[in-house]
C-alpha angles and dihedrals in degrees: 000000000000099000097193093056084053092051085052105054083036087051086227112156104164134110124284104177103120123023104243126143097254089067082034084064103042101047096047093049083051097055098042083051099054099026103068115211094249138170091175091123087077096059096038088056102250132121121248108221140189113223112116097233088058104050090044081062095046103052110013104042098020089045089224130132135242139175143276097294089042101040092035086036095056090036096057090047080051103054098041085058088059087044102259118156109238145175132190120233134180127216142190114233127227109250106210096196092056093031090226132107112249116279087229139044098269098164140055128215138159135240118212129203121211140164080332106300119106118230131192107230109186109166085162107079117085147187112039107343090052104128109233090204133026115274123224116232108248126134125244095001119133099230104194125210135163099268077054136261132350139196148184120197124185133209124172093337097307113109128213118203104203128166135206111239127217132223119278133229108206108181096175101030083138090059096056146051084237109148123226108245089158083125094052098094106166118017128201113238115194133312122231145169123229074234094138107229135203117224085243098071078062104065099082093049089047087057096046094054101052093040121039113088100243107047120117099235084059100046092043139047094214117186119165129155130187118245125200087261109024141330141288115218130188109187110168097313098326108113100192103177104192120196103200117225084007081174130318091019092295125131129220122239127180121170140189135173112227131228120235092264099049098065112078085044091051089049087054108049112028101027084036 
């Protein structure tokens, strides 16, 4: 790990000294705001993989994005290298369309221990239910950030992330294949154990995700990045850009669907 290469391509310049949760914080926003959640390998032809060196190339000297086990993967070797006490989880991520959570572990996250207290660090998910802090790990408090509020909820040692959704302002809905989710008011997130996990228990998953013909990751080029006020997303040719609390806790949503030529110039410059 050369620290100093990874503070460059995530434009951190602050201290890093003591391992504290103020430097916890920064240095996580800064990377969910310059490594775009990405699955844009699948459709390039190429093969996402999970050793460290790799992904080190991918993101942090090619400048380019990945996905939970690459993004979670590269921050906990980041944050062990600051002296940060992690742990690796795996969860199984809410599917909207069944209405079910998935039958495997399909997404990677990381615990951190600090001061005694246990945090949820998940640098990995993406679009419009990415964390923009760490999230201490207690149970049925509203925990609220600026993309809303979040919550974990336990049962039986299994723990559920949900968050509180806002209103949306749609001004082109017309325009767009955008559906109405105004009744959704609280969506799960994902569920998880503090079972601790090897990347290793990830690589047929890995696999699985790039490869079977209906996964998500297969049917759709997906690349979104936080911003400091709201996210970009890039789904197929759909470009949705959301301010959150944009005024009476409501988000901004404005959508557009791209022409052929306007892609590679919408990667660069506003997915860098």
């Amino acid at each position: 790990m050369d620290i100093k290469e990874y503070f460059t391509r995530v434009s951190y310049q602050g201290s890093y000294d003591k391992p504290d949760l103020a430097t916890l914080t920064d240095v996580f926003q800064h990377h969910i705001r310059a490594v775009p959640f990405e699955n844009l390998s699948i459709h390039c032809g190429e093969s996402i993989e999970l050793d460290l060196e790799a992904t080190y190339n991918k993101i942090v000297r090619k400048k380019r994005g990945g996905w939970c086990m690459e993004n979670n993967h590269l921050l906990s070797w980041v944050l062990k290298t600051l002296g940060y006490d992690v742990t690796l989880l795996g969860s199984k991520v809410y599917d909207l369309e069944y209405q079910a959570y998935a039958d495997e572990i399909n997404h990677l996250l990381l615990k951190v221990v600090l001061d005694g207290k246990s945090y949820i660090v998940d640098g990995g998910f993406g679009i419009a239910y990415q964390m923009w802090q760490p999230m201490e790990l207690i149970s049925g408090r509203d925990q609220l950030q600026i993309p809303g509020v979040f919550r974990f909820l336990e049962e039986s040692g299994v723990w559920y992330l949900e968050k509180v959704k806002r209103r949306q302002l749609v001004p082109n809905q017309s325009a767009s294949t955008y559906h109405n989710v105004e009744k959704e008011v609280c969506r799960p997130v994902y569920l998880f154990t503090l079972q601790p996990r090897d990347i290793e228990e990830f690589r047929a998953q890995n696999t699985h995700l790039q490869t079977a013909p209906d996964s998500l990751f297969v049917t759709k080029s997906i690349c979104s990045l936080q911003t400091t006020d709201g996210i970009r997303a890039l789904v197929g040719w759909k470009l949705t850009e959301m301010k959150y609390n944009y005024k009476d806790n409501m988000d901004l949503v404005e959508i557009r669907i791209l022409a052929d030529e306007e892609m590679e110039k919408t990667l660069r410059e506003k997915f860098n």
